[in-house]
Structure formats: structure tokens, C-alpha cells
C-alpha positions as a LaTeX table, in Angstrom:
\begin{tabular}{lrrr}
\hline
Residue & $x$ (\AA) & $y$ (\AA) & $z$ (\AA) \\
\hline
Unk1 & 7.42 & 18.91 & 0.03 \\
Unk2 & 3.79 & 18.75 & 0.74 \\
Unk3 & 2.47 & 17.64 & 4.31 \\
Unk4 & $-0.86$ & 16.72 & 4.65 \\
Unk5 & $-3.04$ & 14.83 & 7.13 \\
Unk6 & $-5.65$ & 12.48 & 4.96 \\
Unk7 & $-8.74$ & 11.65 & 7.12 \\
Unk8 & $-10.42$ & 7.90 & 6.38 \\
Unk9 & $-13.01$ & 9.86 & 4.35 \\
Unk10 & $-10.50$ & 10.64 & 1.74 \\
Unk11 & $-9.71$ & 7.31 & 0.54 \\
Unk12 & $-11.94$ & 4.24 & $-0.99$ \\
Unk13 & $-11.90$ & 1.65 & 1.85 \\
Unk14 & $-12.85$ & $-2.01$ & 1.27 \\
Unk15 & $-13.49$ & $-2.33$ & 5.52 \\
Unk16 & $-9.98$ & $-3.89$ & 6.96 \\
Unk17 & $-7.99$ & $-4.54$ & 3.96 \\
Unk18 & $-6.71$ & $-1.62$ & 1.83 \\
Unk19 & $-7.08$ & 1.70 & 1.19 \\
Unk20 & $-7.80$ & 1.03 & $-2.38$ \\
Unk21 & $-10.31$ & 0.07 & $-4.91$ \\
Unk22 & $-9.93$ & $-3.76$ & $-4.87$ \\
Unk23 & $-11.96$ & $-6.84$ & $-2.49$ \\
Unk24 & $-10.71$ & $-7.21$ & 0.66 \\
Unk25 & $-10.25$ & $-11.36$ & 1.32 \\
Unk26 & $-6.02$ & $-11.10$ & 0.05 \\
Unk27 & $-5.91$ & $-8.20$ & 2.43 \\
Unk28 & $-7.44$ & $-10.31$ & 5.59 \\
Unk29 & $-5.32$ & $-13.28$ & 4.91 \\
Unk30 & $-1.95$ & $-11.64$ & 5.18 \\
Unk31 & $-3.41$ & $-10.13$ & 8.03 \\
Unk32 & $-3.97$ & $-13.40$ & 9.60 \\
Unk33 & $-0.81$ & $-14.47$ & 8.97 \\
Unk34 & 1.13 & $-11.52$ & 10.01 \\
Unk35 & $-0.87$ & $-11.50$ & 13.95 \\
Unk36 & $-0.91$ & $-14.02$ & 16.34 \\
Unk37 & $-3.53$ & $-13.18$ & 19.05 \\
Unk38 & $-3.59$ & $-14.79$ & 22.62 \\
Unk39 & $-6.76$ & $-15.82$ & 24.16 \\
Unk40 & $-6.92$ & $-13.00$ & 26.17 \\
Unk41 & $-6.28$ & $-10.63$ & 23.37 \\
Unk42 & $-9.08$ & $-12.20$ & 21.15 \\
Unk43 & $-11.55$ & $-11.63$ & 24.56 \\
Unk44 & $-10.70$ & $-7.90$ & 25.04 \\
Unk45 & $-10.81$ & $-7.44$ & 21.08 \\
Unk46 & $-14.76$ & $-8.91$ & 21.04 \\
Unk47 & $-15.02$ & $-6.59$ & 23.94 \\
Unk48 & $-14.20$ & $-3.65$ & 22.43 \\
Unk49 & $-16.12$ & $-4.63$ & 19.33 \\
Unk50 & $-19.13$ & $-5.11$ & 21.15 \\
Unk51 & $-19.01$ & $-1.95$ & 22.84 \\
Unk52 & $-17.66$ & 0.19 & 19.74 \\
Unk53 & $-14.67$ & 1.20 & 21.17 \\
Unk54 & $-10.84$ & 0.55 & 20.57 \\
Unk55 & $-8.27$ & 0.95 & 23.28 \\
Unk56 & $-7.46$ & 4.40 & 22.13 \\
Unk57 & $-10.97$ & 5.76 & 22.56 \\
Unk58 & $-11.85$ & 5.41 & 19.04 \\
Unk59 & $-14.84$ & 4.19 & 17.44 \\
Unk60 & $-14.90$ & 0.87 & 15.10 \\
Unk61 & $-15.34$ & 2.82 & 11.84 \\
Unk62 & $-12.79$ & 5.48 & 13.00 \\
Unk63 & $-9.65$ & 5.58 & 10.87 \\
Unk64 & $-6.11$ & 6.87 & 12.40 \\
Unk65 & $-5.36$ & 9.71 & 11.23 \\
Unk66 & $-3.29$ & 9.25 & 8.09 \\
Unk67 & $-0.19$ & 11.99 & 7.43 \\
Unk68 & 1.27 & 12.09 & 3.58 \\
Unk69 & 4.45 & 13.70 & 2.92 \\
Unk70 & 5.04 & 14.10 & $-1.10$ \\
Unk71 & 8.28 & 14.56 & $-2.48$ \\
Unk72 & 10.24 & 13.17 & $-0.08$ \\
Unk73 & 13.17 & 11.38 & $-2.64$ \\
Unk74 & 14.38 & 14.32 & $-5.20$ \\
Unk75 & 15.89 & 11.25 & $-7.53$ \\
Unk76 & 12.63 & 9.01 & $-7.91$ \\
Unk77 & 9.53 & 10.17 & $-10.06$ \\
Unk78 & 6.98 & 10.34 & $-7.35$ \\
Unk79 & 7.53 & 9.79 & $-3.80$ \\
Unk80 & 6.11 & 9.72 & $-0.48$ \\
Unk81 & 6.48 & 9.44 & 3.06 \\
Unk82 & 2.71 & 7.78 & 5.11 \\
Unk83 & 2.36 & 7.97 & 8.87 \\
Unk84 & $-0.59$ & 6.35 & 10.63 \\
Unk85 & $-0.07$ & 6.26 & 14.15 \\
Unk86 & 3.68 & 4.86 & 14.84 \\
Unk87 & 2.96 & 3.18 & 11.15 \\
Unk88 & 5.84 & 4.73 & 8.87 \\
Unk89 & 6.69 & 3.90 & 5.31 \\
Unk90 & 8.51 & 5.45 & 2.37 \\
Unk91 & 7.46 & 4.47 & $-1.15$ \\
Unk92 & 9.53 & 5.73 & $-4.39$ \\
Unk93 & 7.79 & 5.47 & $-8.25$ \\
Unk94 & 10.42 & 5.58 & $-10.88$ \\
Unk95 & 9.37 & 5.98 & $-14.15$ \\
Unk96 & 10.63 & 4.76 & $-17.61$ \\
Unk97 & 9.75 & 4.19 & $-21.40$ \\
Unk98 & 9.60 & 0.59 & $-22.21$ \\
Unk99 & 7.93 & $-1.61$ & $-24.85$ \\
Unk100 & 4.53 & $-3.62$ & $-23.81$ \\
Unk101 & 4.63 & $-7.16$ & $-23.71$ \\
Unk102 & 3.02 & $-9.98$ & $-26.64$ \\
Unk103 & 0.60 & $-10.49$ & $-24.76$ \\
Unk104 & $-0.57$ & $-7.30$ & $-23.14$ \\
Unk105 & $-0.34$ & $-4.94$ & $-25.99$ \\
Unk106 & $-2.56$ & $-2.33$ & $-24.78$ \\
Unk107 & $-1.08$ & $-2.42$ & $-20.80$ \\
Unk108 & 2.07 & $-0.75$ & $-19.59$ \\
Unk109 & 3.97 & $-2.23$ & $-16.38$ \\
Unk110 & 4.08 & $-2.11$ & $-12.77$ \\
Unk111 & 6.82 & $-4.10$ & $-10.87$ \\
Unk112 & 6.28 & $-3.48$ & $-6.88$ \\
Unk113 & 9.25 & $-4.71$ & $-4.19$ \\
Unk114 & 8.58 & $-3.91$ & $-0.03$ \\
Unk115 & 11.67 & $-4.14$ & 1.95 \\
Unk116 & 10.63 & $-4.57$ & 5.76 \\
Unk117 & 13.41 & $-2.77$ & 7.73 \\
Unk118 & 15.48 & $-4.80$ & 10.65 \\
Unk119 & 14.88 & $-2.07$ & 13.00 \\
Unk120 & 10.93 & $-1.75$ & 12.10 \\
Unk121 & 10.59 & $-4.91$ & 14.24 \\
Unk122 & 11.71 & $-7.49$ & 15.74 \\
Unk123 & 10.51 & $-10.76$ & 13.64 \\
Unk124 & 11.63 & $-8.48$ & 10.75 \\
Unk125 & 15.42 & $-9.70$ & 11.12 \\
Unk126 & 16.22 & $-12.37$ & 8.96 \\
Unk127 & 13.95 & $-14.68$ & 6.93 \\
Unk128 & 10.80 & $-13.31$ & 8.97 \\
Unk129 & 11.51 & $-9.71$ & 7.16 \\
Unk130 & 12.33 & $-11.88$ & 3.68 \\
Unk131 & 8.90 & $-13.18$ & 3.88 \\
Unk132 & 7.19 & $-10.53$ & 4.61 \\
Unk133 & 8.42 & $-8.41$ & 2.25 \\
Unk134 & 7.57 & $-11.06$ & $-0.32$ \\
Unk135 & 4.03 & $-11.38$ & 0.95 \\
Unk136 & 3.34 & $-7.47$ & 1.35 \\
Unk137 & 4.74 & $-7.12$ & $-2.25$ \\
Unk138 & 2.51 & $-9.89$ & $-3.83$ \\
Unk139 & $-0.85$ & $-8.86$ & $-1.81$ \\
Unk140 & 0.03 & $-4.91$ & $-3.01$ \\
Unk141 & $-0.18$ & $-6.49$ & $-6.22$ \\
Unk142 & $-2.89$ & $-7.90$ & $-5.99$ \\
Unk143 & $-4.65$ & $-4.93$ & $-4.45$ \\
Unk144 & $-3.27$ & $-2.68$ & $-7.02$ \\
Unk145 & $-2.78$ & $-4.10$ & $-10.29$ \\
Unk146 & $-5.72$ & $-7.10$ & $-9.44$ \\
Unk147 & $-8.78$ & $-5.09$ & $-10.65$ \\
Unk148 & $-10.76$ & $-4.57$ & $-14.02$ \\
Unk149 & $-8.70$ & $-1.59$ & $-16.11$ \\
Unk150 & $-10.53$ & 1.39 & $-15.56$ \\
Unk151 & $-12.47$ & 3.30 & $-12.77$ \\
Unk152 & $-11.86$ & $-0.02$ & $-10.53$ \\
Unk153 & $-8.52$ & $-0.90$ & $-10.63$ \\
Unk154 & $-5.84$ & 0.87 & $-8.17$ \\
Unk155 & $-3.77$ & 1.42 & $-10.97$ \\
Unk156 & $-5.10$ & 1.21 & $-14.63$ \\
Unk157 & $-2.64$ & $-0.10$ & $-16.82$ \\
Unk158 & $-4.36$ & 0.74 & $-19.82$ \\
Unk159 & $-3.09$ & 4.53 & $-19.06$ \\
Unk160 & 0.62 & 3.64 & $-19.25$ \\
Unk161 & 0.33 & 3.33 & $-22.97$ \\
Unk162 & 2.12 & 5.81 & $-25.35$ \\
Unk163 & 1.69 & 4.26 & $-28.49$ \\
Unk164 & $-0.51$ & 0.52 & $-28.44$ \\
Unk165 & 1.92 & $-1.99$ & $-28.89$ \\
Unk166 & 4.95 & 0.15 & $-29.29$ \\
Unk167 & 5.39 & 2.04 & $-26.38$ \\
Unk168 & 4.22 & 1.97 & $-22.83$ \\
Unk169 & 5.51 & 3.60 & $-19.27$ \\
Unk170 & 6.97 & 0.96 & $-16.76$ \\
Unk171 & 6.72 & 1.53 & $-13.26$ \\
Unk172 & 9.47 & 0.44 & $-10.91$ \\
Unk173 & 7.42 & 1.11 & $-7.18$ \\
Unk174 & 9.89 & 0.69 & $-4.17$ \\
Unk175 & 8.72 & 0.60 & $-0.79$ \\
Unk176 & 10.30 & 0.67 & 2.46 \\
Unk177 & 8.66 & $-0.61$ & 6.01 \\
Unk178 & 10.66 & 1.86 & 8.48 \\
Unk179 & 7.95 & 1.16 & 11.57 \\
Unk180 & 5.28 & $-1.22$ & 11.98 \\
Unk181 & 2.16 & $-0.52$ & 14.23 \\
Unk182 & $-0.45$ & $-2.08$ & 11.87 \\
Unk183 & $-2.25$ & $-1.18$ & 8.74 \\
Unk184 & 0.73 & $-1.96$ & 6.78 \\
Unk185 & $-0.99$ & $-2.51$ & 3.72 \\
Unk186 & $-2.95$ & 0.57 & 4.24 \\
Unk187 & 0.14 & 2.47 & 4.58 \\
Unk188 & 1.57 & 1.05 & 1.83 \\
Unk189 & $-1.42$ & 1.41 & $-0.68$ \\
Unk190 & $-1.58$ & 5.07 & 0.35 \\
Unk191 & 2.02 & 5.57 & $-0.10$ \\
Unk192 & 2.35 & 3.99 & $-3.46$ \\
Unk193 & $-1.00$ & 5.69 & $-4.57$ \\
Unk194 & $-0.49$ & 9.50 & $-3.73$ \\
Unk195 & 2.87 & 9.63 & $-5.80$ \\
Unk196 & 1.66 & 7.25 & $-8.79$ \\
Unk197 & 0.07 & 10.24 & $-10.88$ \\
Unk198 & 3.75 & 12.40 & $-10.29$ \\
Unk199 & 5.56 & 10.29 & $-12.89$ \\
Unk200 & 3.07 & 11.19 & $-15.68$ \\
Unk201 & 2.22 & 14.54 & $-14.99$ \\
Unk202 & 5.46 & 15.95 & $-14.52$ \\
\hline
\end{tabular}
């Protein structure tokens, strides 16, 4: 197992949304969504942005510090463990030979599922964890799998193929929310990212 601390310098940002190559609007939504700000909390948020600082002493542009741990589930393909700040996920990457579909001949496939944990938070008991789950797992999607193949996309799907038409890798990419501080998505994107290239290179 591999422990490492990624600065914000070490990943392709798009600003708030994720740590990945992809536009940030579907990040900023869920975003929305997810926080409910009083009117206090909006005035000492403009605050701080207008005097480029947070409430930790950071910066604007300053990233928390973002810890990987690789290898953290000896049964999946790829795996690891991100920490930002009291931000903890697990992600798992499991790997298999399958055929491509009709209409993506030349594209393997990536299935993603987030499971919020009861004890992560709160509003995560019940339907509230349900839909987030179900939100996080779409907008990861989107994120990932959204882009041009190639150089742009977070995951190119045109390198899952074995054999055009025949044969292709598919992806099963499980993810679980242990503790929520923010940057979920960030979390998740870097913990679904650092194992992807295990499963093929092993």
C-alpha cells in the first residue's frame, strides 16, 4: 500500500467542480443542491472571498491537501482510499472481459455506483443517502465518461478495447462515502482516477 499526499498542482482542476478533465456546470449544480447556506453564511462566505481568505487561513486558490492510499481492497483490481480534510472515501475498480455493445463497437464500459454511508452524515440516513448516491453516481459520470475519447475525457473508452467489436474491458467502479466535509466529487474523481490504470496494467 502506497500513501501519498497529492497537492492541488497534481491534478487537472476545472475551478470548483472536479478534479478531472471535464466542464464544471454538472459539478456546481449538485453542489447547489447538496448545501443550503443561511444568510449569514452567504455574508461571511463573500467576506472571505473578498479578502482571499477561508476560515482555515487558506487562500481562494489553495487546495486541501489531498492524501491517496492505493491498494487498499486486495480482492478488487485497483483500489483506493482519498482523504481531504475530514473528506474520506474508498473507491474499488473491478475489472472484466466483456463484449462491446451494437452501437459502441470501438468503446469498452464503465458502470459507476456511490453508496453514501449512514454514519458519514446525518441527512445520509434514509432516502436523503438514496439520492445522493444516485446524484453523485450520475454527475461522476458525467465528469468521467462525459468527454471527447482521448486526451480530454477522464476515462477514454476507446482504450478498453481488446479486439474492435469483439472484445472490450468492462469496468465495475464502486465507491463508498465513509465522511463528508465537502469536495465530495473531488474525492471521488480522485479516488476512482488513481486506481483506474491498476486493472490494465497489472
Amino acid at each position: 500500500m502506497r500513501l501519498q499526499n497529492y497537492g492541488f498542482r497534481n491534478f487537472v482542476g476545472c475551478g470548483f467542480g472536479i478534479l478531472l478533465p471535464m466542464s464544471g456546470p454538472v459539478c456546481l449544480l449538485h453542489c447547489r443542491k447538496m448545501v443550503g447556506l443561511s444568510l449569514g453564511e452567504k455574508h461571511f462566505i463573500k467576506g472571505g472571498i473578498d479578502q482571499n481568505i477561508r476560515s482555515d487561513g487558506r487562500k481562494r486558490d489553495y487546495y486541501r491537501p489531498i492524501f491517496v492510499e492505493t491498494g487498499v481492497i486486495p480482492q478488487a483490481n485497483g483500489s483506493a482510499r482519498v482523504r481531504m480534510g475530514a473528506t474520506e472515501v474508498i473507491a474499488s475498480v473491478k475489472a472484466e472481459l466483456g463484449k462491446p455493445s451494437a452501437l459502441h463497437p470501438d468503446k469498452g464500459k464503465v458502470v459507476i455506483f456511490v453508496d453514501c454511508s449512514a454514519v458519514a452524515e446525518p441527512t445520509f440516513e434514509g432516502r436523503g443517502g438514496e439520492e445522493l448516491s444516485a446524484e453523485l453516481s450520475v454527475a461522476l459520470e458525467r465528469c468521467l465518461l462525459g468527454g471527447t475519447s482521448g486526451a480530454g475525457a477522464g476515462i477514454d473508452l476507446t482504450s478498453l478495447i481488446v479486439a474492435e467489436g469483439k472484445i472490450c474491458w468492462d469496468l465495475y467502479i464502486d465507491s463508498l462515502v465513509i465522511s463528508s466535509d465537502g469536495n465530495l466529487l473531488d474525492a471521488l474523481g480522485a479516488s476512482i482516477k488513481v486506481p483506474y490504470d491498476d486493472p490494465l496494467d497489472a
